[in-house]
C-alpha positions as CSV (number, residue, x, y, z in Angstrom):
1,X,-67.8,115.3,-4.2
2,X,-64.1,114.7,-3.7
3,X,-62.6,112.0,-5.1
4,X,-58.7,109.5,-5.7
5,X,-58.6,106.9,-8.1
6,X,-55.5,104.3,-7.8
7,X,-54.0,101.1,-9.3
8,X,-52.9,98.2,-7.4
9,X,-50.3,95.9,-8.9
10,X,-47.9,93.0,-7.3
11,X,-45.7,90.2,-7.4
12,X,-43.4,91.5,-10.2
13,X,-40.8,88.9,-10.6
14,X,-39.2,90.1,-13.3
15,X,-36.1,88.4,-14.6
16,X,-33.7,88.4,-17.4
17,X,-33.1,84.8,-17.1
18,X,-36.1,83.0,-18.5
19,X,-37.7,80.2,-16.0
20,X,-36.5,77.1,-17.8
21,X,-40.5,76.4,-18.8
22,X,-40.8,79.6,-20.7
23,X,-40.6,80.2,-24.2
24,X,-39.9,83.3,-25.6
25,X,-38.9,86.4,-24.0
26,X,-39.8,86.2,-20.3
27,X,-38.4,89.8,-19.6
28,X,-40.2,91.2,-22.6
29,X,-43.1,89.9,-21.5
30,X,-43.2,90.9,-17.9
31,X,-42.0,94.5,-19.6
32,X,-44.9,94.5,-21.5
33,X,-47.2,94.6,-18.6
34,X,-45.8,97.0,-16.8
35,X,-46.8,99.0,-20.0
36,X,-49.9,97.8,-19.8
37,X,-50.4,99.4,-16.1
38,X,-48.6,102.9,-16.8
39,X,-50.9,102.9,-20.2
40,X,-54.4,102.5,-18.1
41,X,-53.3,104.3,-15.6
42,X,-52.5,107.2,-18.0
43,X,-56.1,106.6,-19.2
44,X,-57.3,106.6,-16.2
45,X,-56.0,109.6,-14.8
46,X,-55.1,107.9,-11.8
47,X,-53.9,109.8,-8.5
48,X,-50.4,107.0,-7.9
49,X,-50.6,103.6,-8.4
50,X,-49.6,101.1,-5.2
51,X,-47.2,98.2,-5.7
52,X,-47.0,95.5,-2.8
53,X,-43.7,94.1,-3.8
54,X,-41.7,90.9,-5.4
55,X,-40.6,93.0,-7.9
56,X,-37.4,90.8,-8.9
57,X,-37.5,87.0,-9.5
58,X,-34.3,85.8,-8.2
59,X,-33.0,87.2,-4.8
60,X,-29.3,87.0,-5.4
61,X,-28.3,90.8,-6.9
62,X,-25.6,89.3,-9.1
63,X,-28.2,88.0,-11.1
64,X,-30.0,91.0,-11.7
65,X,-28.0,92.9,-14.4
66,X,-27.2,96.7,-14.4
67,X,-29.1,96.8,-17.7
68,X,-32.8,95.6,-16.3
69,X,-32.7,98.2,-13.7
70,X,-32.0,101.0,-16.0
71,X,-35.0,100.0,-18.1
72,X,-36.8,99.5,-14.9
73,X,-36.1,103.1,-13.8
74,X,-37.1,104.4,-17.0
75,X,-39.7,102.7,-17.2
76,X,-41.1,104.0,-13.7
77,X,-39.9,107.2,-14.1
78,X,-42.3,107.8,-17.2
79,X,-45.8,106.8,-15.2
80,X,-48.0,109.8,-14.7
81,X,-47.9,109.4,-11.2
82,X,-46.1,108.2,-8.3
83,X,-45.8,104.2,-7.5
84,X,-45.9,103.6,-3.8
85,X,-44.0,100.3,-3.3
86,X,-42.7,97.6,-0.9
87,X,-40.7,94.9,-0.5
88,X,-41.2,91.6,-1.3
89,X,-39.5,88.1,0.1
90,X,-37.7,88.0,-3.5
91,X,-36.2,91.3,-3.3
92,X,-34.1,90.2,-0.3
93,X,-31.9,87.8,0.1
94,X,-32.8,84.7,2.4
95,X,-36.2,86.6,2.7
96,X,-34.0,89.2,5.5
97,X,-34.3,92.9,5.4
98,X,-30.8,92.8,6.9
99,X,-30.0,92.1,3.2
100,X,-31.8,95.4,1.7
101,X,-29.0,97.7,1.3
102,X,-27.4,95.8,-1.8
103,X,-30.4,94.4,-3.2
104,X,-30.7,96.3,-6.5
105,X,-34.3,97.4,-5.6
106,X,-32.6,99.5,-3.1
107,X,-31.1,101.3,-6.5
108,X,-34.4,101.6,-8.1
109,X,-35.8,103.6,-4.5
110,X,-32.8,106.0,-4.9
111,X,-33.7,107.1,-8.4
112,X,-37.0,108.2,-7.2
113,X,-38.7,105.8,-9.5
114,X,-40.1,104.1,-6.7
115,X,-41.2,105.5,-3.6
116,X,-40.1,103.2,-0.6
117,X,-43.7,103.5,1.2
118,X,-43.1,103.6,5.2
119,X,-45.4,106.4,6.2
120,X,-46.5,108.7,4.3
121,X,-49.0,111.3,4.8
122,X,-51.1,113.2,1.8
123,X,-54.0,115.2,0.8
124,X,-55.2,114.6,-3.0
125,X,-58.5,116.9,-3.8
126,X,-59.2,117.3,-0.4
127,X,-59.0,113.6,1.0
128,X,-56.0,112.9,3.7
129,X,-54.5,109.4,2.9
130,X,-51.7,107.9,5.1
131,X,-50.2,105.2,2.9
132,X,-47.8,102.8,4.7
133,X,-45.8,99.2,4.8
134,X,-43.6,97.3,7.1
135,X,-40.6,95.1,5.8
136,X,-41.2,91.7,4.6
137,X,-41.1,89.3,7.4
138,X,-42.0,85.5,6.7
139,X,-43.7,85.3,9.9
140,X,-45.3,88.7,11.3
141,X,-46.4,89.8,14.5
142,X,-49.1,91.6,13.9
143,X,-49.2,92.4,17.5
144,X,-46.4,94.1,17.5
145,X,-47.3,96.3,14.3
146,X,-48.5,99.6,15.0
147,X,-52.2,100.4,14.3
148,X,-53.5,102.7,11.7
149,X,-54.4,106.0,13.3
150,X,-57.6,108.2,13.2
151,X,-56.7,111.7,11.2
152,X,-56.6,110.7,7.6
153,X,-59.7,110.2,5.7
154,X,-58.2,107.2,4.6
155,X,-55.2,104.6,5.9
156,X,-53.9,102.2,3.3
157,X,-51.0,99.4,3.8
158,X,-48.9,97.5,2.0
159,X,-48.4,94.1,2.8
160,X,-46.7,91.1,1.3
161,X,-47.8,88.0,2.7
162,X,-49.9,85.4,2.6
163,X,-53.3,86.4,3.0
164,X,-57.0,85.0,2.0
165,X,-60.6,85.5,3.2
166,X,-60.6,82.4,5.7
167,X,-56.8,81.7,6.0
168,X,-55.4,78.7,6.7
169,X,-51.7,76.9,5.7
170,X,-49.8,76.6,2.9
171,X,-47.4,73.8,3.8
172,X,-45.1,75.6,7.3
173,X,-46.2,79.2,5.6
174,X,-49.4,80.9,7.7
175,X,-52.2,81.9,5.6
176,X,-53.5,85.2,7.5
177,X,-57.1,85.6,7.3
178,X,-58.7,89.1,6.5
179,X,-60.2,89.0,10.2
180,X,-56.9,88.4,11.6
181,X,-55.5,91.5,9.1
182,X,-58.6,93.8,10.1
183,X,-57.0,94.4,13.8
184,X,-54.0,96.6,12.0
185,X,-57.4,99.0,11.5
186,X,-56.3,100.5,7.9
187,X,-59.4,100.9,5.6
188,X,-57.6,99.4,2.6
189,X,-55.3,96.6,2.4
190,X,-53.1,96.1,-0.5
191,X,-51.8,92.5,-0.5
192,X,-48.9,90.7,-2.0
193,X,-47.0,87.7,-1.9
194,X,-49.9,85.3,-2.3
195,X,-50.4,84.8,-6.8
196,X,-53.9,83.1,-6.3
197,X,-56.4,85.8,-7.3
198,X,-58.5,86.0,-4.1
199,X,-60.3,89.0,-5.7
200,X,-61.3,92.5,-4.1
201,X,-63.3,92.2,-1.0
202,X,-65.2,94.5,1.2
203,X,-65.6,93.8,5.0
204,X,-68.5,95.7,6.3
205,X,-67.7,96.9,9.9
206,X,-71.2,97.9,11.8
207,X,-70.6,101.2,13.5
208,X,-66.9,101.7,12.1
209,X,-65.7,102.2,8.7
210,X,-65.4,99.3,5.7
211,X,-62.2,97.9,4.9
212,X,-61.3,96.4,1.6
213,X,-59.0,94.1,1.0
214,X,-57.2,94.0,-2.8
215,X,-55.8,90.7,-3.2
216,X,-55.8,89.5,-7.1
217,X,-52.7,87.7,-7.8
218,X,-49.5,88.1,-9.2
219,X,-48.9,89.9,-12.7
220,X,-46.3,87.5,-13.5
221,X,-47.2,84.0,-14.2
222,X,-45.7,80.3,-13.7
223,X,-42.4,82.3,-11.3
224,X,-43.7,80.4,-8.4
225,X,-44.4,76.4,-8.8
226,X,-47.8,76.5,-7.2
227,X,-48.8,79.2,-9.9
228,X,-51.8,78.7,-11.8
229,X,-50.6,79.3,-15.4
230,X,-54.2,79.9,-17.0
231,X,-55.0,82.6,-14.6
232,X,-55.6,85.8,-16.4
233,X,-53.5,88.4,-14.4
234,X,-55.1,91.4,-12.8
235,X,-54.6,95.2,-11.5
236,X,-57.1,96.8,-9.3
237,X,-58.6,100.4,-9.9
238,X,-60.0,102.0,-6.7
239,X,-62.0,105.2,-6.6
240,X,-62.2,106.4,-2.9
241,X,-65.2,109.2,-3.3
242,X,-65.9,111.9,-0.2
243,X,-68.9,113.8,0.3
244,X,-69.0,116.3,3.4
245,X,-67.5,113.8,5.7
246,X,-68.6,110.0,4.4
247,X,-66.6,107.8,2.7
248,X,-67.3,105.6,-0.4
249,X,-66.0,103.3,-2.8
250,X,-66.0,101.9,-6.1
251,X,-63.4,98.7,-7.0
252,X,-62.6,96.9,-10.4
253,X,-60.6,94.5,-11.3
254,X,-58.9,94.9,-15.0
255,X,-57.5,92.0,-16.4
256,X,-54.0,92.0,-18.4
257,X,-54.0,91.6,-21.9
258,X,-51.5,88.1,-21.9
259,X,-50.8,85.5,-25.3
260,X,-52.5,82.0,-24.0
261,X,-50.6,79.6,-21.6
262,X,-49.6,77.1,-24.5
263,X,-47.8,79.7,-26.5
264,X,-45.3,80.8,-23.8
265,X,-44.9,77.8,-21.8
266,X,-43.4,74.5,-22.3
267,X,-46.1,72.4,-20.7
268,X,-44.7,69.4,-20.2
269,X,-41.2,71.1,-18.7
270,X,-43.8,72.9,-16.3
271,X,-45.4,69.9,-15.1
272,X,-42.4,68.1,-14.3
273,X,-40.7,71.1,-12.6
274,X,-44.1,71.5,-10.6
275,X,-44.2,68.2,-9.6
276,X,-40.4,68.1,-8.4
277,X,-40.8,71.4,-6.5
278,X,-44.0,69.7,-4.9
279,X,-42.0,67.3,-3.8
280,X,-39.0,68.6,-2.3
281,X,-41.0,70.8,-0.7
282,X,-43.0,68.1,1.3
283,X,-40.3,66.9,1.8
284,X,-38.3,69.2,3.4
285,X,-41.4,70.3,6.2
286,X,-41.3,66.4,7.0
287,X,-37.6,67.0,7.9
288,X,-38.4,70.3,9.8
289,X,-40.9,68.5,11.5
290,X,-39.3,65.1,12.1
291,X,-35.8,65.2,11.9
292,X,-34.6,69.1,11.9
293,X,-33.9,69.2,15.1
294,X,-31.1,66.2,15.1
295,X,-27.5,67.5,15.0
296,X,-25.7,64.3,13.1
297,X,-25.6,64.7,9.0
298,X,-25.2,61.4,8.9
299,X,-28.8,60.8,9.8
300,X,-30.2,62.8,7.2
301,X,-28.1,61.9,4.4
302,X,-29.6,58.5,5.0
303,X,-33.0,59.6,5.0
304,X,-32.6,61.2,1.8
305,X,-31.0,58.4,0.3
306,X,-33.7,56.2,1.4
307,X,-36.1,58.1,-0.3
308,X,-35.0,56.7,-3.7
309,X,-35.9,60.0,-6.1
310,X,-34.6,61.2,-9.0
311,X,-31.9,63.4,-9.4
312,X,-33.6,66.7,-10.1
313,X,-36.0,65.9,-6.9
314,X,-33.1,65.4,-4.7
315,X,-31.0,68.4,-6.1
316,X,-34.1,70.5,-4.8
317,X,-34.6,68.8,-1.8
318,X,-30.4,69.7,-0.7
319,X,-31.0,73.1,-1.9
320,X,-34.8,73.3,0.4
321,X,-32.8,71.3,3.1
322,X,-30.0,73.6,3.1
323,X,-31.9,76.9,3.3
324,X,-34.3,74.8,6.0
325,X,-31.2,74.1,7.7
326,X,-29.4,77.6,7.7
327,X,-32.9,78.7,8.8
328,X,-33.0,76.9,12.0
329,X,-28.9,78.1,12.6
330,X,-29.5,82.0,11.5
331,X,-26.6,81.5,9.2
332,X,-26.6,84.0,6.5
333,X,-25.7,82.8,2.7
């Protein structure tokens, strides 16, 4: 029997500048998972380890120093195998790929401590893989994406967006359900983007191959408002075993080792910020929806005003608004 083991990982969102409800070292502590990882991994003896992007936290490259990518590279550079990667919304800037080239992950892919995963085509102890991605869109066509093709063993893709068993909405964003995903025809999906752990799931497919779909949640926790701070954060192992000519798998989810919620958050900061983000952001799809389309500033300044919230709220609100606004115009920050 022939067999590949891997580790999934995703949503990164590493930052030297702590989120204003950590305490502590919020670098360190993101570091210290990534050590985690290359550790079991090492353990392991895994084949290459898949990351499914959002490796920064905050999308403008002036505010990711020189320094953090040098430990970055090192860091990557001494896993005992190669990390597959994509891009994430927070490694661009205003979520465009037009934006790549000065992003500093683009620095991290030309070190080689990170391979930029488009296409690419391997055989590990006798199993062909194709592993592949497509840039970070905020709303894919998965019509237009090309399917995964018949002469690999195996077809794996990277994907970073939202994604759950049943799909749905998450305010204007499009939760794609894994039936919707399962017309791409890859046998694995590796998903990103969404931190809720929806767990590791396997579609049975009568007369065609399974397809699995990895989709635990972000390393990092309490980057994104909606985050659920007591979630223990995951990585996925998957062994993909080949006798003759069938195909079989084994998946595990392997939780992090993290300090508890009240020792590195400032709870009460985190609930306030969570509310205001909640806020601002319903706020803003009622403009998209109701008032977006009308030209006059004067309109919306009133609206706002109307609104009576506090400060912070309406700081966040101009700064949703704004982006909302630029958005609709294709004007670039």
């Amino acid at each position: 029997m022939s067999k590949i083991k891997f580790i999934s990982f995703t949503d990164v969102h590493i930052s030297s500048t702590n989120p204003s409800s950590r305490k502590g070292n919020y670098e360190q502590d993101i570091i210290n998972k990534l050590e985690q990882i290359h550790l079991v991994g090492k353990k392991l003896g895994v084949n290459f380890f898949i990351f499914s992007g959002d490796l920064f936290n905050l999308k403008a490259p002036m505010r990711n120093p020189h320094e953090l990518n040098s430990k970055l590279i090192d860091l990557f550079k001494s896993f005992p195998a190669p990390i597959y990667a994509t891009e994430g919304n927070h490694d661009l800037r205003n979520d465009s790929y037009e934006t790549f080239n000065e992003q500093p992950l683009r620095v991290i892919y030309s070190s080689d401590a990170l391979v930029q995963t488009r296409d690419i085509r391997k055989t590990i102890n006798g199993i062909t893989l194709r592993i592949r991605s497509i840039p970070f869109s905020e709303k894919p066509d998965l019509s237009k994406i090309e399917k995964a093709k018949d002469d690999v063993d195996i077809s794996i893709i990277l994907l970073h967006l939202y994604s759950s068993p049943d799909g749905g909405m998450l305010y204007k964003n499009k939760i794609f359900s894994y039936e919707e995903l399962s017309v791409l025809e890859d046998d694995i999906y590796v998903l990103g983007h969404y931190h809720i752990d929806q767990g590791i799931q396997i579609r049975k497919n009568p007369g065609k191959k399974d397809q699995i779909f990895i989709n635990i949640g972000a390393i990092s926790r309490g980057s994104l408002y909606e985050d659920n701070i007591e979630r223990a954060p995951k990585i996925s192992l998957i062994t993909i075993n080949k006798e003759e000519s069938k195909i079989s798998y084994e998946t595990a989810a392997i939780r992090l080792k993290v300090r508890p919620s009240s020792e590195i958050f400032d709870l009460v900061v985190y609930e306030r910020e969570k509310k205001e983000q909640k806020e601002a952001q319903e706020f803003v799809a009622k403009l998209q929806t109701e008032i977006i389309d009308v030209p006059e500033n004067d309109r919306i300044s009133s609206e706002i005003t109307d609104l009576n919230l506090e400060k912070k709220v309406l700081d966040k609100v101009n700064y949703f608004l704004n982006e909302a606004y630029l958005e609709g115009k294709n004007v670039e920050l």
